[in-house]
Backbone as numpy.savetxt, mean C-alpha at the origin, in Angstrom:
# Nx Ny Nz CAx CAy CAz Cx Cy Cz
7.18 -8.10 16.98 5.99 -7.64 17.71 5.52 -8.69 18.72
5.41 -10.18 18.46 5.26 -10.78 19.25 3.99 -11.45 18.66
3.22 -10.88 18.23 1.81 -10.87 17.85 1.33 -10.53 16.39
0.17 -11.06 15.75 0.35 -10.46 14.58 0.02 -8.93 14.51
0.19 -8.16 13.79 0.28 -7.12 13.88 -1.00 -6.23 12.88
-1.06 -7.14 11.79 -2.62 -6.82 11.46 -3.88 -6.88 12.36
-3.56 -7.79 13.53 -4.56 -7.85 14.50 -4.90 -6.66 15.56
-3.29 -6.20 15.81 -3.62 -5.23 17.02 -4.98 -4.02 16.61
-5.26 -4.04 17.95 -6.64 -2.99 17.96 -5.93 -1.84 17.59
-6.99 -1.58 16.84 -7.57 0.43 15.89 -8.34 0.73 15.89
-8.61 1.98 16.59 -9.80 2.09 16.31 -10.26 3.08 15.31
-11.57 3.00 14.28 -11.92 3.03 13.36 -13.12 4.08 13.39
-13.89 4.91 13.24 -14.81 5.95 13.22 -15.93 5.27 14.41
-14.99 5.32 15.08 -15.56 5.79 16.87 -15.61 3.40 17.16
-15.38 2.65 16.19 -15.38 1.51 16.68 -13.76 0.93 17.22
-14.29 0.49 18.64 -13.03 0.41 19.05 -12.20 -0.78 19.42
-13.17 -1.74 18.78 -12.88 -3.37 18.61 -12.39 -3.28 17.30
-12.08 -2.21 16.56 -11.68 -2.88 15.04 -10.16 -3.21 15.02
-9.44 -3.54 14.00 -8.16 -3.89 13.85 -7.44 -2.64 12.88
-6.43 -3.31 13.13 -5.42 -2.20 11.79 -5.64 -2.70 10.45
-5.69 -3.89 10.39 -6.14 -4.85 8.91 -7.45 -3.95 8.43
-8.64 -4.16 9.66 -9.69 -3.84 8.76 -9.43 -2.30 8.58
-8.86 -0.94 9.46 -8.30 0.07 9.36 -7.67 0.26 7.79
-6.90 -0.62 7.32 -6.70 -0.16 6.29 -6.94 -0.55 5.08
-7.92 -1.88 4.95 -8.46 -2.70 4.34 -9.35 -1.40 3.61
-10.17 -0.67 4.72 -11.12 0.77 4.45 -10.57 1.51 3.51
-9.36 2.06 4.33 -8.83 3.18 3.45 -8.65 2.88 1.89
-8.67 1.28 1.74 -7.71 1.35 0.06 -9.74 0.98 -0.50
-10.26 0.29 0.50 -12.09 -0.17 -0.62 -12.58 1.42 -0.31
-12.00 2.68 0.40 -12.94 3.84 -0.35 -12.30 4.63 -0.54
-11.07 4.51 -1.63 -10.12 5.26 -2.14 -11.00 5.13 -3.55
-10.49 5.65 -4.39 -10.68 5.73 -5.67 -10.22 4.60 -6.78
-9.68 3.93 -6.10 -8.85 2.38 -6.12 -9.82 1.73 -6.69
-9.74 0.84 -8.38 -10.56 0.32 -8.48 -10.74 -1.34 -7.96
-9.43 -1.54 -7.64 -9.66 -3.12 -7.24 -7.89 -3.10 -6.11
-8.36 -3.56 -5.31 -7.65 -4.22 -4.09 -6.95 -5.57 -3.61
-5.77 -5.89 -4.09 -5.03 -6.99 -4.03 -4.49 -7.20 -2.70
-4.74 -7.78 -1.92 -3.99 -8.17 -0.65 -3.18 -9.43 -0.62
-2.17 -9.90 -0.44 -1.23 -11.24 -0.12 -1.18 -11.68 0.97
-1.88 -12.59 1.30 -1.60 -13.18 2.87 -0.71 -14.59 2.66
-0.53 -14.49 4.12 0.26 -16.10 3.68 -1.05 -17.28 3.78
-0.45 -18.84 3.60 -1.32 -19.59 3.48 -1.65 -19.81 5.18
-0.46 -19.90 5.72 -0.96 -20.28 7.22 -1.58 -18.83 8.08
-1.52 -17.64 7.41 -2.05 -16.52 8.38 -2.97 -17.08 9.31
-3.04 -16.32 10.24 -4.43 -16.75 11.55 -5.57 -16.24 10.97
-6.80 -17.31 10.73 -8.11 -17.54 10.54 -8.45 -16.31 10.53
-8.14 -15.27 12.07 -9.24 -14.01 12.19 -8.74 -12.77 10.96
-7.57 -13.09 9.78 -6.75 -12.46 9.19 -7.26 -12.47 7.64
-7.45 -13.90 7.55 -8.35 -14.42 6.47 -9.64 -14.14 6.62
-10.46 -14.11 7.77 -12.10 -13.62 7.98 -11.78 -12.01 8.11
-11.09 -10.91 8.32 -11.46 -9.70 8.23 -11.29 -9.48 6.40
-9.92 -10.28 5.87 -9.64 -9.75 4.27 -11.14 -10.02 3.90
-11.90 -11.33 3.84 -12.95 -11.76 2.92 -14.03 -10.76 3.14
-13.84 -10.18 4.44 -15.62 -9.39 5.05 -14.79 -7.79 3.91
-13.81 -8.12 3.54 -14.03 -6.34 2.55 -13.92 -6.78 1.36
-14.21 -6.15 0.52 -14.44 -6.32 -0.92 -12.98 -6.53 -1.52
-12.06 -7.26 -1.33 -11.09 -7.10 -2.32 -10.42 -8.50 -2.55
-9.46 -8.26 -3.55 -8.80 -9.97 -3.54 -8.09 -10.37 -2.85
-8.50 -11.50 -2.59 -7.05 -12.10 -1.76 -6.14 -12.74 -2.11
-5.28 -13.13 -2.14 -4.69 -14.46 -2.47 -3.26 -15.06 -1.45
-3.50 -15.99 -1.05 -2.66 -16.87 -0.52 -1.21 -17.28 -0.92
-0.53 -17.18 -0.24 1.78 -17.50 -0.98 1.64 -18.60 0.07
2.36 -19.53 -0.01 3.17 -20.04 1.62 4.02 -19.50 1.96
5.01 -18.86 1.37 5.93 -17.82 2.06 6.62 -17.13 1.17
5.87 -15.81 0.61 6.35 -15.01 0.15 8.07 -14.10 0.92
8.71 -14.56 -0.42 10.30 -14.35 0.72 10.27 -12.41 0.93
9.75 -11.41 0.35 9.84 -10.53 0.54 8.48 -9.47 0.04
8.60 -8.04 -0.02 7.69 -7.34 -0.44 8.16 -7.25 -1.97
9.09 -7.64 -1.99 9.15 -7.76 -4.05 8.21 -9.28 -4.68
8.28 -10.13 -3.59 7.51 -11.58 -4.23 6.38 -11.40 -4.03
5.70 -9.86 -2.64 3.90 -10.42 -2.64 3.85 -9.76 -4.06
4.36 -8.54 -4.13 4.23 -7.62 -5.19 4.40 -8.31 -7.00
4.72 -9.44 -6.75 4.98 -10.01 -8.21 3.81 -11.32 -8.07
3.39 -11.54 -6.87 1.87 -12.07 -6.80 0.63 -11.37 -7.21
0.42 -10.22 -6.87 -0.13 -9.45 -6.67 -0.40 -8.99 -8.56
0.68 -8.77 -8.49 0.74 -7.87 -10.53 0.28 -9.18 -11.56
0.84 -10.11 -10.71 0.42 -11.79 -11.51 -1.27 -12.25 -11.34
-1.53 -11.71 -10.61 -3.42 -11.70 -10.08 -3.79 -10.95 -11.25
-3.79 -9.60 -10.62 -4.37 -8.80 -11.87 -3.98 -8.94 -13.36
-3.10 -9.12 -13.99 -3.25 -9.54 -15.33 -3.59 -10.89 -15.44
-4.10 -11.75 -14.84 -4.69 -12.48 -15.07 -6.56 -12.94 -14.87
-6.90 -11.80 -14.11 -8.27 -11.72 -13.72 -8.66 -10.12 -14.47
-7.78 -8.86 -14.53 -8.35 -7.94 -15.30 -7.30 -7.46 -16.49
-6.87 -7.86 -17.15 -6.50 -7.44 -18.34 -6.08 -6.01 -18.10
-4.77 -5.56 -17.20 -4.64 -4.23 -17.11 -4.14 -4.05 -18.96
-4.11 -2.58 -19.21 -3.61 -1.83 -19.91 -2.41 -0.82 -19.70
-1.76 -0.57 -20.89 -0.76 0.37 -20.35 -1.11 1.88 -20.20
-2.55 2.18 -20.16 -2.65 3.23 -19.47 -2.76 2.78 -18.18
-3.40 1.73 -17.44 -3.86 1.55 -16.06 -2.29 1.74 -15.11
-2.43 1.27 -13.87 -1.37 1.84 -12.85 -1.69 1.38 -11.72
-0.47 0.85 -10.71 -0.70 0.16 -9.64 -0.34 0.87 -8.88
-0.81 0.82 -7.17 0.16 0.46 -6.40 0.72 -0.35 -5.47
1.84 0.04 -4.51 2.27 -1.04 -3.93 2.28 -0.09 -2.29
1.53 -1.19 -1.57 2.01 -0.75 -0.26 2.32 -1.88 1.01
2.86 -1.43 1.90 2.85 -2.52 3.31 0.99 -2.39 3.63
0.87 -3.45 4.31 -0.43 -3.46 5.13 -0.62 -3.09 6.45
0.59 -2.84 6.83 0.33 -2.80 8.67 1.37 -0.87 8.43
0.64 -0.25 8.02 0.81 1.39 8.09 -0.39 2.03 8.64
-0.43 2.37 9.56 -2.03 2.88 9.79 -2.28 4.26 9.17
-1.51 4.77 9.26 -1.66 6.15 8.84 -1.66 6.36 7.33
-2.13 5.42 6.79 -2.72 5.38 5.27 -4.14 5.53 5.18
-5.06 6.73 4.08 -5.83 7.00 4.32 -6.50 7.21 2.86
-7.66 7.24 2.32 -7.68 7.72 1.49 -7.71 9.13 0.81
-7.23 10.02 1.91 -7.32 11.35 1.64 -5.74 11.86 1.30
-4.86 10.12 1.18 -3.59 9.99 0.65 -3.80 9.54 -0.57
-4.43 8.51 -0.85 -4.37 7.75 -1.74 -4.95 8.43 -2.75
-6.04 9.03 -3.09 -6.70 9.98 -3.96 -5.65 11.01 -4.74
-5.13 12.08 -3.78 -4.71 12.73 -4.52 -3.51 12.51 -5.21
-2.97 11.20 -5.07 -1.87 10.49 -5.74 -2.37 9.71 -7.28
-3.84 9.55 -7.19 -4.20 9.00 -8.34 -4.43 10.20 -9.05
-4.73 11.54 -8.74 -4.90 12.85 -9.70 -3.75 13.09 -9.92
-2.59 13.32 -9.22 -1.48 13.82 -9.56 -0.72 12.67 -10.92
-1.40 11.34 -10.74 -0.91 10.63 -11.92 -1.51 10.50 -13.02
-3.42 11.34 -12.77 -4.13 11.49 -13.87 -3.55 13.23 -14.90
-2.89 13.53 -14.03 -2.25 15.05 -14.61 -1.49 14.52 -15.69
-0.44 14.02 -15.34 0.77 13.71 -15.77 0.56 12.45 -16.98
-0.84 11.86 -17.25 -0.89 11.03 -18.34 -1.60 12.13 -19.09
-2.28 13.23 -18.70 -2.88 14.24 -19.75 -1.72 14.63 -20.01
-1.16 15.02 -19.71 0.45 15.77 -20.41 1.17 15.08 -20.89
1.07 13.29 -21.42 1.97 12.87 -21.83 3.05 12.38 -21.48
2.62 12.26 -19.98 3.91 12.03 -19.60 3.46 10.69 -18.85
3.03 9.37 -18.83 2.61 8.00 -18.44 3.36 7.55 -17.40
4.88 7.67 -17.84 5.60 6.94 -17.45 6.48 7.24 -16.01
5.84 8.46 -15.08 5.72 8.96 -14.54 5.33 7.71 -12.99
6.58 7.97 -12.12 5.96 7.09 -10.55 5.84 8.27 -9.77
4.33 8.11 -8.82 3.90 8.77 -8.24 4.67 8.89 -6.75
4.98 9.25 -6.14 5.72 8.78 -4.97 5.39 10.25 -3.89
4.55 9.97 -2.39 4.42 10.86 -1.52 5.71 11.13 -0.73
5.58 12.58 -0.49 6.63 12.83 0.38 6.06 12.96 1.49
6.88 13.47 2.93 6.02 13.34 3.88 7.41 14.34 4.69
7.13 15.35 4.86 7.72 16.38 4.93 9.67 16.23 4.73
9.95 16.15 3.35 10.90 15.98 3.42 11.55 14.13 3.00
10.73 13.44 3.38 10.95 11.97 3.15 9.89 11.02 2.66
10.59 10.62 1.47 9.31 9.74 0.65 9.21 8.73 1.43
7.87 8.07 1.23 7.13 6.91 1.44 6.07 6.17 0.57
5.13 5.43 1.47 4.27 4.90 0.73 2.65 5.24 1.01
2.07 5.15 0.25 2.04 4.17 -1.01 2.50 4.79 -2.72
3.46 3.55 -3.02 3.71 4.25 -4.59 2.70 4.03 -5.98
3.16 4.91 -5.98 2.15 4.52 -7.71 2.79 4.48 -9.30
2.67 2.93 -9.63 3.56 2.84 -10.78 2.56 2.98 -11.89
3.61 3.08 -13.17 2.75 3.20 -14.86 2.88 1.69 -14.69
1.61 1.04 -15.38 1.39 -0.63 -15.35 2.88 -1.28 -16.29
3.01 -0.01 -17.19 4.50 -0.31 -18.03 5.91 -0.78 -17.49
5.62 -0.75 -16.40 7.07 -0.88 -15.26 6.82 -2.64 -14.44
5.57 -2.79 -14.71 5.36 -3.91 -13.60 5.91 -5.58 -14.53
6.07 -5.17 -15.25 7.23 -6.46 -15.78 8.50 -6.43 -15.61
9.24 -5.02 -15.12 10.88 -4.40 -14.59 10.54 -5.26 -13.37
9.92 -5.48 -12.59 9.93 -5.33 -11.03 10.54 -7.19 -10.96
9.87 -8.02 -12.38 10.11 -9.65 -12.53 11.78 -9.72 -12.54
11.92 -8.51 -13.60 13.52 -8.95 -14.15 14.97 -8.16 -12.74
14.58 -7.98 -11.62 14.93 -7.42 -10.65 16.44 -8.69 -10.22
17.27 -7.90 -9.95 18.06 -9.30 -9.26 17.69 -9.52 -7.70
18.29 -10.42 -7.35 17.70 -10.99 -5.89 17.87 -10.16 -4.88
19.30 -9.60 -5.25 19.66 -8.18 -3.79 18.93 -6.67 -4.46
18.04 -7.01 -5.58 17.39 -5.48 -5.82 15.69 -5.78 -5.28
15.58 -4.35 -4.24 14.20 -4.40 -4.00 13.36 -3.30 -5.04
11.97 -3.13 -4.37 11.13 -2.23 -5.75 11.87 -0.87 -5.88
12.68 -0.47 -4.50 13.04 0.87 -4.33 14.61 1.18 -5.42
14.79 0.03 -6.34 15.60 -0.16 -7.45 14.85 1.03 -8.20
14.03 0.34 -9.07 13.27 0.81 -9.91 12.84 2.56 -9.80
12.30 2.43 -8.92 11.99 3.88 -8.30 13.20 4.85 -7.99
14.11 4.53 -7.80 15.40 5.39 -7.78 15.61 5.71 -9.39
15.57 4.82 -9.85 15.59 4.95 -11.77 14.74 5.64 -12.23
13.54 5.78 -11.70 12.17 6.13 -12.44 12.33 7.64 -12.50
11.58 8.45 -13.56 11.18 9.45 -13.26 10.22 9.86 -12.20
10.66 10.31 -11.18 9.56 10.35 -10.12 9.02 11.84 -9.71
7.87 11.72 -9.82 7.29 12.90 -9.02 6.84 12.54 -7.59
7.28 13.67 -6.85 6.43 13.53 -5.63 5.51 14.64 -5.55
4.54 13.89 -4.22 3.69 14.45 -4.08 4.12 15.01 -2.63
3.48 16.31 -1.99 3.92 16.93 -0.58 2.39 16.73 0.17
2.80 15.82 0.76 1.82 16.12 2.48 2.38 16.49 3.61
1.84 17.40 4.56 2.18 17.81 5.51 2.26 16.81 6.85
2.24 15.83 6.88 1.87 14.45 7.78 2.97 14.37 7.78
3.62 13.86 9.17 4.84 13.64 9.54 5.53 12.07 8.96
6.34 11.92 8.87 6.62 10.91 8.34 6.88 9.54 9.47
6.84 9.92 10.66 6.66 9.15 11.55 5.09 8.59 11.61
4.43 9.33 11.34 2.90 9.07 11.21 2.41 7.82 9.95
3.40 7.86 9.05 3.40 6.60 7.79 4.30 6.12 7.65
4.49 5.82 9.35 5.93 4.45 8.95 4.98 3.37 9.85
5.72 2.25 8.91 4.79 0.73 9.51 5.19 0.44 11.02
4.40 -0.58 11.13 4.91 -0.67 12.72 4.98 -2.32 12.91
6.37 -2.36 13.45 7.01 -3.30 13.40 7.73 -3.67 15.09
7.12 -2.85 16.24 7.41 -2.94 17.79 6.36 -2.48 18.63
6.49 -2.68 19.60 5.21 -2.04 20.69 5.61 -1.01 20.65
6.69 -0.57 20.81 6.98 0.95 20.77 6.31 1.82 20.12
6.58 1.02 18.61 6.03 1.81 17.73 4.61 1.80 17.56
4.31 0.81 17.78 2.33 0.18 18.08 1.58 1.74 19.12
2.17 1.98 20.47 1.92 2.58 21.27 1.90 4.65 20.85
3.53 4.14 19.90 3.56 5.73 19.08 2.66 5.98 18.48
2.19 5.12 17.51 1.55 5.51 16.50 -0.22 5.47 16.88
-0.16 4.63 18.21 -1.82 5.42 18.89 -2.08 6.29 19.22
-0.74 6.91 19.90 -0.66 8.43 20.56 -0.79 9.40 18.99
-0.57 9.47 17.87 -0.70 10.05 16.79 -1.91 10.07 15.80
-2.56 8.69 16.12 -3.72 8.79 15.14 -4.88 9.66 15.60
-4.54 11.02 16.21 -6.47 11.85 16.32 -5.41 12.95 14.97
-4.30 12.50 14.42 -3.69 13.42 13.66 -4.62 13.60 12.00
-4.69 14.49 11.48 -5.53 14.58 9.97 -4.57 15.10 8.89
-4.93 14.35 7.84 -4.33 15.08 6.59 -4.51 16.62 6.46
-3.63 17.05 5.63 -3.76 18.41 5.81 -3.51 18.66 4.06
């Protein structure tokens, strides 16, 4: 990108100085989400570290997390150590720079996993489709988040999840609409797309 990419401008319910960070920082503090783990690095840029602290969630600092399997084993290492998950509780895992994450995603992924522990069935990963092609954000049984440690080096989380019993969930949102953005190209696509709504 050139630039950091949590920084580029989003705009946010009509504010048009906001970022994609704080964009989706929102979506996960008014989801149904009871607590919010973010991984930054230690050297991130200052304005990266001042938007995480201005929202309610945790932060914590890597010097260089080598992949999305190491923030993710930061992240699971936070919370059992500050809240005592249980093996009913349940995570998930997502990129940060997706704009098109919302909580009118994130919600009905936590019902579809509150179904499926009334029926007995826990062990159940939540996983959205997006017409035809899964994405994120996933949602694991907290029972899995010690699999993700014993992973070998060439296995990412999408190991596990190929193994898992998975349900998906169907949104009508294009799947170009919840892919991260990782070019101007894609920076520029995905502005031309956001007056788009869940359906």
């Amino acid at each position: 990108m050139g630039r950091s990419k949590l920084l580029l401008s989003w705009r946010r319910d009509g504010d048009a100085n906001s970022t994609l960070l704080a964009h989706v920082l929102k979506a996960w503090t008014t989801s149904r989400v009871q607590r919010t783990v973010i991984i930054i690095r230690t050297d991130a840029d200052p304005a990266v570290k001042q938007i995480c602290h201005s929202h309610d969630v945790d932060v914590v600092a890597a010097d260089n997390p080598a992949d999305m399997k190491a923030s993710c084993l930061l992240g699971l290492k936070h919370l059992s150590e500050h809240y005592s998950p249980t093996p009913h509780d349940r995570f998930f895992v997502c990129p940060a720079d997706i704009p098109g994450i919302s909580s009118n995603l994130i919600d009905p992924l936590m019902g579809e996993a509150e179904r499926h522990d009334a029926g007995r069935e826990p062990d159940r990963v939540i996983v959205p489709n997006f017409q035809g092609r899964r994405g994120h954000p996933v949602l694991f049984p907290w029972s899995m988040a010690s699999q993700i440690e014993l992973l070998k080096a060439d296995q990412g989380i999408n190991f596990l999840v190929d193994r898992a019993a998975v349900v998906e969930v169907e949104f009508s949102v294009s799947p170009e609409k919840m892919a991260d953005i990782d070019t101007p190209e894609e920076y520029a696509a995905a502005r031309r797309r956001a007056e788009q709504t869940f359906e």
